[in-house]
C-alpha positions in Angstrom: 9.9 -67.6 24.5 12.0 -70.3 26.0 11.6 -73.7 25.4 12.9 -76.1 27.6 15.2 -78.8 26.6 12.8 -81.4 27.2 10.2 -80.3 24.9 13.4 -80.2 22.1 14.2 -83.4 22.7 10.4 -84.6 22.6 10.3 -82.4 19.2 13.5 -84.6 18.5 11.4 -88.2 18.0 9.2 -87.0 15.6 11.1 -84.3 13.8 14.7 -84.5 11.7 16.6 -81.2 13.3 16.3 -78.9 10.5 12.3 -78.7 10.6 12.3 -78.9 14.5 14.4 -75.3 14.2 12.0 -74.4 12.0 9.0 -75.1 13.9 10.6 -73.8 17.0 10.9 -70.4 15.2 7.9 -70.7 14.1 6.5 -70.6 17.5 7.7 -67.4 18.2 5.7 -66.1 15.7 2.1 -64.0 16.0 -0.8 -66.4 15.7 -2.9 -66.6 13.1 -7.0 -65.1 13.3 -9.5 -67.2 11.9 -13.3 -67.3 12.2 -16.4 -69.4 11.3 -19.3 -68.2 9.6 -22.7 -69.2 10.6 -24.4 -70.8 7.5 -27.8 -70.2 8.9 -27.2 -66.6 9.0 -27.9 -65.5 4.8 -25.0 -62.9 4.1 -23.1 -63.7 7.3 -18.9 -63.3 5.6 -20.0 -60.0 4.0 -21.6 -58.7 7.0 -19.3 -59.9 9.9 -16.4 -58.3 8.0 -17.8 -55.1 7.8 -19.1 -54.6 11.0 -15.1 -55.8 12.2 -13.8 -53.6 9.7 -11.2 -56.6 8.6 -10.3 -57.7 5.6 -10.3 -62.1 5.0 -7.2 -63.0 3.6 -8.0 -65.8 2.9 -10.2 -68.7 2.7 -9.6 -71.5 5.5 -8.9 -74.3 2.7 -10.4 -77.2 4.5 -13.4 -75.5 6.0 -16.3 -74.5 3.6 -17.5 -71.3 5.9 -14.4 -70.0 7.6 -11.9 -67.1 6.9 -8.4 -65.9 7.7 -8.3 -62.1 9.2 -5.3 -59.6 8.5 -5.7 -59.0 12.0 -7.5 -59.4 15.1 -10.4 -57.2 16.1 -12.1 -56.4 19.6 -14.2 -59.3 19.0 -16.2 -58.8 22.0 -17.7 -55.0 21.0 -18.9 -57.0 17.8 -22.5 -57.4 18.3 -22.8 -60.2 15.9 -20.3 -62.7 17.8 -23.0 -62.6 20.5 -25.8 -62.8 17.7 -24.6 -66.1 16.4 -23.2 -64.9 13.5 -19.9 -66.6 13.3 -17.2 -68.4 15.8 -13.8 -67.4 16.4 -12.2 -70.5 15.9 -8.5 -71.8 15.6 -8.1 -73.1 11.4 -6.2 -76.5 12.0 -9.3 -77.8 14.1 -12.0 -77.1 11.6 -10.2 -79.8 9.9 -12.9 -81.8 12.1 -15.3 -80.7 9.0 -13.3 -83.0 6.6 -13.6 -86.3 8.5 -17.0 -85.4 9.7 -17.7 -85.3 5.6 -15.4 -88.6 5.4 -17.8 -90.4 8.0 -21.4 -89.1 7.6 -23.8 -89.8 5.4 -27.1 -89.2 6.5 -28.4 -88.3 9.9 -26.7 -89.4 12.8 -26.8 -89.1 17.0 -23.3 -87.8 17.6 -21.7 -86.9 20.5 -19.1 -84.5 21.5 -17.0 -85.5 24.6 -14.8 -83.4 25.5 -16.8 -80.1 24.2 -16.2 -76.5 25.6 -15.6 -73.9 24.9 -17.9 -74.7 21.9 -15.2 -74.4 18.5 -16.2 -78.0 17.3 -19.8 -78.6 18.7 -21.0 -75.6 16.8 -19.2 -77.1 13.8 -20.5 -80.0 14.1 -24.0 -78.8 14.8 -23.4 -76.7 11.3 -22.4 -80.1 9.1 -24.4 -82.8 10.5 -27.5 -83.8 8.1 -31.0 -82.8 8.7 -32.4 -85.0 11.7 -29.4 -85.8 13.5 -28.7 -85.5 17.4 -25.9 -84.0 18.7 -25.2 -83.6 22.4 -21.6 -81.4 23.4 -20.5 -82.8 26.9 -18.1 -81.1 29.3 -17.4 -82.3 32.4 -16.7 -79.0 34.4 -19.8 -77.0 35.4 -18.2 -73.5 34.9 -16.9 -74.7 31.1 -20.2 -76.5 30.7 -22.0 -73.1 31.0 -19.5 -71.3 28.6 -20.5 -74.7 26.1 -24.7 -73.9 26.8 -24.0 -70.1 26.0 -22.1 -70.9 22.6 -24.3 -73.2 21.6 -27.7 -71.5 22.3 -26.1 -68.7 20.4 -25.3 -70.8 17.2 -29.2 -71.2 17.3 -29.3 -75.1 16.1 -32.5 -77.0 17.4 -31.4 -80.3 17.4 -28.8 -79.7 20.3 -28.5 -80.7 23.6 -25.3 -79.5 26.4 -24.9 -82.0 29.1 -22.7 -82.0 32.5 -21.4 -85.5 32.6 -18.1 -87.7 32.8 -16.8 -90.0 30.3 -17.9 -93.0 32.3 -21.1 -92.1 33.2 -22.0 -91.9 29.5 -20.1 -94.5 28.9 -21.8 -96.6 31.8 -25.4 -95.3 29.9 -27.7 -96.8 27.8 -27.0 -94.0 25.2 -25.2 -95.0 21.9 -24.0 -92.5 19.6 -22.8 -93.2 15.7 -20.1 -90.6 15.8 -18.1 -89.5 19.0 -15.6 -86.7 18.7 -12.8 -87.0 21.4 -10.7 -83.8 21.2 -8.9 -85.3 24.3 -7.1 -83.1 27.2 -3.4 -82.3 26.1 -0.4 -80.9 26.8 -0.7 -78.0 24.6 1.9 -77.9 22.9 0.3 -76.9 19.8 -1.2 -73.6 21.7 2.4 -72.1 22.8 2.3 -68.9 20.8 -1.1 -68.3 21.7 -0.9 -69.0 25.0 2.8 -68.5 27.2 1.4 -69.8 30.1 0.7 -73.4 28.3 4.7 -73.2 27.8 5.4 -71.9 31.8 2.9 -75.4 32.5 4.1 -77.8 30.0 6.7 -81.0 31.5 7.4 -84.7 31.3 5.2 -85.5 33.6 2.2 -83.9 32.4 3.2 -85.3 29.2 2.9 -88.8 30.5 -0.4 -87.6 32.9 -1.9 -86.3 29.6 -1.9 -89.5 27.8 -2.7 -91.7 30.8 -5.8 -89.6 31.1 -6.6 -89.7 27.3 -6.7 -93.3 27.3 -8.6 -93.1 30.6 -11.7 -91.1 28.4 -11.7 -93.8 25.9 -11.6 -96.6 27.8 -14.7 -94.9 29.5 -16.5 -94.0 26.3 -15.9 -96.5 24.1 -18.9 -99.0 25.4 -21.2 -95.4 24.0 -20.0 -95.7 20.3 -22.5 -97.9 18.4 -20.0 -100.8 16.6 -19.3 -100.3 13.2 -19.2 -96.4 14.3 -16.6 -93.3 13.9 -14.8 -91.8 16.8 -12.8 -88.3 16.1 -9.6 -88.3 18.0 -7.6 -85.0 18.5 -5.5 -82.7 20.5 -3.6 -80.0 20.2 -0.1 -80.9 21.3 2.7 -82.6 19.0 4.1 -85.0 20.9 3.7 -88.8 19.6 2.7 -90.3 23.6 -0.4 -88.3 23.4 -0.9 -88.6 19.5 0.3 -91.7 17.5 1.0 -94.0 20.8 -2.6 -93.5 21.8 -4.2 -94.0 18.4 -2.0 -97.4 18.3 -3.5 -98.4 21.7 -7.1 -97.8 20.4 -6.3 -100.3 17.3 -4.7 -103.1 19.7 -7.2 -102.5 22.4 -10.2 -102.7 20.9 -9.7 -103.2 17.5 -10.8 -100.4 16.1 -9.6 -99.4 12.6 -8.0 -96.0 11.4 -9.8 -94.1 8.4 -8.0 -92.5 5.8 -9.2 -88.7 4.9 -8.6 -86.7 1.8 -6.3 -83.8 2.0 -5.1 -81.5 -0.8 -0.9 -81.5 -0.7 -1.3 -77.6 -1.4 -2.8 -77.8 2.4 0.8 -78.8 3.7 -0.7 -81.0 6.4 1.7 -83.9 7.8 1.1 -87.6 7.7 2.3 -89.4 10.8 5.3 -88.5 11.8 6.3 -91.6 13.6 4.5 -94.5 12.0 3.7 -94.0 8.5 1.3 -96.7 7.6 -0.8 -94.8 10.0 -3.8 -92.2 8.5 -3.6 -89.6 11.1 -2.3 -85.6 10.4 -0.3 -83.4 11.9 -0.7 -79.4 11.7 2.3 -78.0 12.7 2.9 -74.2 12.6 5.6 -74.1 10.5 4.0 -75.9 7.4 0.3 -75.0 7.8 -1.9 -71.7 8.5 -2.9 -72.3 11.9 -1.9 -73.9 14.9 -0.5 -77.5 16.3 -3.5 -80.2 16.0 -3.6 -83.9 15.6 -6.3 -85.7 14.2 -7.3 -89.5 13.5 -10.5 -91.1 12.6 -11.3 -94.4 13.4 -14.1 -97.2 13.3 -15.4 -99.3 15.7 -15.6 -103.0 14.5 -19.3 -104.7 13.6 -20.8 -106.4 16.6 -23.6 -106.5 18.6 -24.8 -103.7 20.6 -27.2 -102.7 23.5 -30.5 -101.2 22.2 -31.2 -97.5 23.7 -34.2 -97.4 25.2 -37.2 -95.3 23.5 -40.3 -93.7 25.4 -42.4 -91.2 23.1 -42.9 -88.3 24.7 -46.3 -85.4 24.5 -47.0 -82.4 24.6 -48.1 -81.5 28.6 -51.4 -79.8 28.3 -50.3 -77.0 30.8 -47.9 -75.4 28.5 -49.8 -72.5 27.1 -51.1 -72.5 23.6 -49.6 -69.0 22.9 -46.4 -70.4 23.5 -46.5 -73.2 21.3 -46.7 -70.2 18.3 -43.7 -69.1 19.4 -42.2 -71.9 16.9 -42.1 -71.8 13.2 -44.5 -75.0 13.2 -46.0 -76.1 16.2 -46.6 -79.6 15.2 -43.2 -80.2 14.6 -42.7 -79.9 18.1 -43.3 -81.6 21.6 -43.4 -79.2 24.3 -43.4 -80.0 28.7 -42.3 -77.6 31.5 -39.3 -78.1 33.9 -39.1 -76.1 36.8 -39.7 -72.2 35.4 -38.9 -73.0 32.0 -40.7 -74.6 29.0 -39.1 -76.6 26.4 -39.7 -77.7 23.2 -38.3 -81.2 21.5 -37.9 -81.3 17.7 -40.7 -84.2 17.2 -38.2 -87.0 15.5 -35.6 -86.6 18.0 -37.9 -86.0 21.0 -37.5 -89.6 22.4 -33.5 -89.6 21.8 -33.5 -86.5 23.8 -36.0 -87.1 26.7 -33.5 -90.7 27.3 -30.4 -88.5 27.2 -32.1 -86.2 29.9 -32.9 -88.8 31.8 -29.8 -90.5 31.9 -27.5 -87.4 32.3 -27.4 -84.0 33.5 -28.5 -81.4 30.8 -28.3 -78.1 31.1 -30.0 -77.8 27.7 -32.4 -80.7 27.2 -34.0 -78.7 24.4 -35.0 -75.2 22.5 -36.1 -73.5 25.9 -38.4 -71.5 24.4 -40.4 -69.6 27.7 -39.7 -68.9 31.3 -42.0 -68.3 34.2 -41.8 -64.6 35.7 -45.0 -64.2 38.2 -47.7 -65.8 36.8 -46.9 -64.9 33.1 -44.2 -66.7 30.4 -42.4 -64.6 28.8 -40.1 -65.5 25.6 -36.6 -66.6 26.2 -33.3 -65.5 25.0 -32.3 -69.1 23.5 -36.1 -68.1 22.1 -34.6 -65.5 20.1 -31.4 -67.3 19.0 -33.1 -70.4 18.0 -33.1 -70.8 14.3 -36.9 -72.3 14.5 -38.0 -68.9 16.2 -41.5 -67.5 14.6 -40.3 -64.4 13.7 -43.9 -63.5 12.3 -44.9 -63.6 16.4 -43.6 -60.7 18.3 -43.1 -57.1 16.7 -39.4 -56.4 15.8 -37.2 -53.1 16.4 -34.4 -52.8 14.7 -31.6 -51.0 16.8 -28.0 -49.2 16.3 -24.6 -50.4 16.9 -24.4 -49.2 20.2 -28.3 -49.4 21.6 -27.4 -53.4 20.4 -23.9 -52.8 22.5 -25.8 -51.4 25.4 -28.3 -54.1 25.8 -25.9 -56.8 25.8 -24.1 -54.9 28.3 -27.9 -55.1 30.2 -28.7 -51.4 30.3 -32.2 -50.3 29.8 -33.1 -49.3 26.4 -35.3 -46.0 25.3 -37.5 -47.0 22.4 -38.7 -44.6 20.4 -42.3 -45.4 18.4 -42.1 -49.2 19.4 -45.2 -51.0 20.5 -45.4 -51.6 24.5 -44.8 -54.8 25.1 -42.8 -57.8 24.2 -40.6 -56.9 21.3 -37.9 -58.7 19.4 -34.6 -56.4 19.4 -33.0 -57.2 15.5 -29.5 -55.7 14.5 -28.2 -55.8 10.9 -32.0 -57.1 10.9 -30.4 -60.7 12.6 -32.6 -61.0 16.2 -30.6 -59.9 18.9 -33.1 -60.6 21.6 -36.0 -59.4 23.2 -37.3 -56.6 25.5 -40.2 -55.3 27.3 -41.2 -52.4 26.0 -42.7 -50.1 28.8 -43.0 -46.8 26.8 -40.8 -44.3 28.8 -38.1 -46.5 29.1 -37.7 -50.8 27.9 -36.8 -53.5 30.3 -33.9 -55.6 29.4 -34.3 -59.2 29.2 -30.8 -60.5 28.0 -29.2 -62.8 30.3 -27.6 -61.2 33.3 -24.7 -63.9 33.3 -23.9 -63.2 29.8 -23.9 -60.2 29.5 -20.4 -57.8 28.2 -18.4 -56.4 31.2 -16.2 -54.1 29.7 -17.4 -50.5 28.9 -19.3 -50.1 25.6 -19.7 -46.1 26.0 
């Protein structure tokens, strides 16, 4: 692909010529295929590789859960992607996993800012401690709907997807011990996956990229409780959006940058432009993976606003029935909103009603029923949760392509299966749920989700 000769003279600052030329061939070079395991999911590497028929070949090094393919499958006729059973995810950002382990200790309320597709919120949502909160942001309704799906998929209960800007959480009463900023870029780290990021890529948007990065934390800064860790990232190389902004967090609001371990056999880059600074580069030509930046850094100790707390109940009108729906009921406040009921995760149900209150969530908690007529029936995030009853409902196990066929939202024959509502399983892993009629089942997958290619 062409490169302009802009972009090689912004390679130029922070590069001596010999590795530029080698990074710049590097780019022409096939991407790499990584994934993420699901460590809820017991045997999820050995299963997900089968069903792909790939081999790993290798272990990501700085991810505990995550593999390299020899090559990349038809991910989306893989009814375990839409199961929850692992996240195709580019290597050099589950690096986020080693400052997350630098940073926290026990449990935390952690935002992520800047959140969709999903890559790093379901990481996240897989390495925070027992009994933290973490709510993934994005600011654009159609991306924040991607976010909901991948998250409800992952199948963590103490998750919420909001709809919000950076200064309107910012502006909040929220506070948040960990932020993870993988800021708007450039993307000059995605060129070989993705021309078009080359076709858009200029000065200008350069100099609009880090404008706008320092816009988001200006706006999100007053959110992070003092004395607590925001992740900064993108996925360009360029030292205006990497370095320059880190610097103008540290003069700007005093905020100091965190070293995190590497291993040298990783081949990740210090800074590449000031070299008292602890912030790493992944650049394609040194590491498995593709162009990321990454920089950790603490908010000074001070004073901070208290976020207010309201316990929350149980409304009486949710149905008992439903309340079994959950592996323990008491662990669990439940109330109705609109057609759906939800439940809260008892500790965090406070934390979470504020953050509904304050922003716009699209999932305030486990939704766990939805009104049809006069009836609730279960709902799919139901069947994905990871605190579903599985004892409740009867389960049928299904083939490869009745699984393929309902997430496609065909009706399903069933043979000997109760009538009723049913739990679909695959690779015994729920899949979601049906109602089974006898002649013929009614699929209850979401429409909006649902595959639109041909799995015939």
């Amino acid at each position: 692909m062409p490169f302009s000769k802009e972009f090689i003279n912004i390679l130029d600052e922070i590069l001596e010529a010999d590795e530029r030329d080698r990074l710049l061939k590097a780019l022409e070079t096939d991407p790499q295929v990584s994934i993420r395991f699901n460590p809820l999911i017991p045997d999820a590497r050995s299963l997900v590789l089968e069903s792909l028929e790939c081999n790993a070949d290798d272990q990501v090094p700085w991810a505990e859960n995550a593999d390299y393919l020899d090559h990349r499958p038809q991910f989306t006729l893989d009814p375990l992607i839409h199961q929850g059973c692992y996240y195709v995810q580019e290597a050099s950002s589950m690096f986020l996993e080693q400052a997350v382990r630098k940073c926290v200790a026990g449990p935390v309320k952690a935002l992520d800012l800047c959140a969709a597709p999903g890559g790093k919120s379901t990481l996240l949502a897989s390495l925070l401690p027992q009994g933290s909160l973490l709510v993934s942001n994005e600011i654009q309704r159609s991306r924040a709907q991607i976010l909901a799906e991948n998250m409800t998929k992952w199948g963590r209960t103490e998750v919420m997807v909001t709809c919000n800007s950076p200064k309107q959480i910012g502006q909040s009463s929220l506070m948040f011990d960990l932020i993870a900023v993988d800021a708007p870029c450039s993307g000059e780290g995605m060129f070989r996956k993705d021309e078009g990021a080359v076709a858009d890529w200029s000065l200008q948007n350069v100099d609009m990229c880090a404008a706008r990065q320092r816009r988001i934390i200006e706006d999100i800064w007053p959110a992070l409780k003092p004395g607590g860790y925001m992740i900064y990232s993108t996925c360009t190389f360029n030292r205006h959006e990497d370095e320059d902004n880190v610097r103008w967090i540290i003069d700007t609001f005093g905020a100091e940058a965190i070293p995190v371990e590497t291993d040298p056999e990783w081949s990740i880059s210090g800074s590449l432009t000031d070299k008292d600074l602890p912030a790493y580069h992944f650049m394609q030509h040194r590491t498995r993976g593709e162009g990321f930046f990454i920089c950790l850094l603490r908010k000074p100790q001070g004073a901070f606003r208290e976020m207010p707390s309201k316990p929350v109940k149980t409304d009486p009108a949710v149905p008992a029935e439903c309340r079994n729906w959950l592996t323990t009921e008491g662990d669990y406040e439940y109330y109705i909103k609109g057609d759906s009921i939800y439940a809260l995760p008892a500790p965090l149900a406070s934390d979470m009603n504020q953050v509904s209150k304050e922003l716009y969530a699209l999932i305030p908690g486990i939704e766990i029923a939805q009104r049809k007529g006069h009836d609730w029936v279960p709902a799919h995030a139901l069947a994905m949760s990871a605190s579903l009853n599985r004892n409740y409902f009867p389960e049928v196990e299904v083939t490869r392509q009745q699984a393929l066929a309902y997430l496609h939202c065909d009706a399903l024959h069933l043979e000997d299966a109760p009538r009723g509502i049913v739990l679909l399983t695959y690779k015994e892993i729920p899949l979601g749920f049906a109602k089974n009629l006898g002649n013929r089942a009614n699929n209850m997958y979401p429409q909006e989700w649902r595959i639109r290619i041909s799995v015939s």
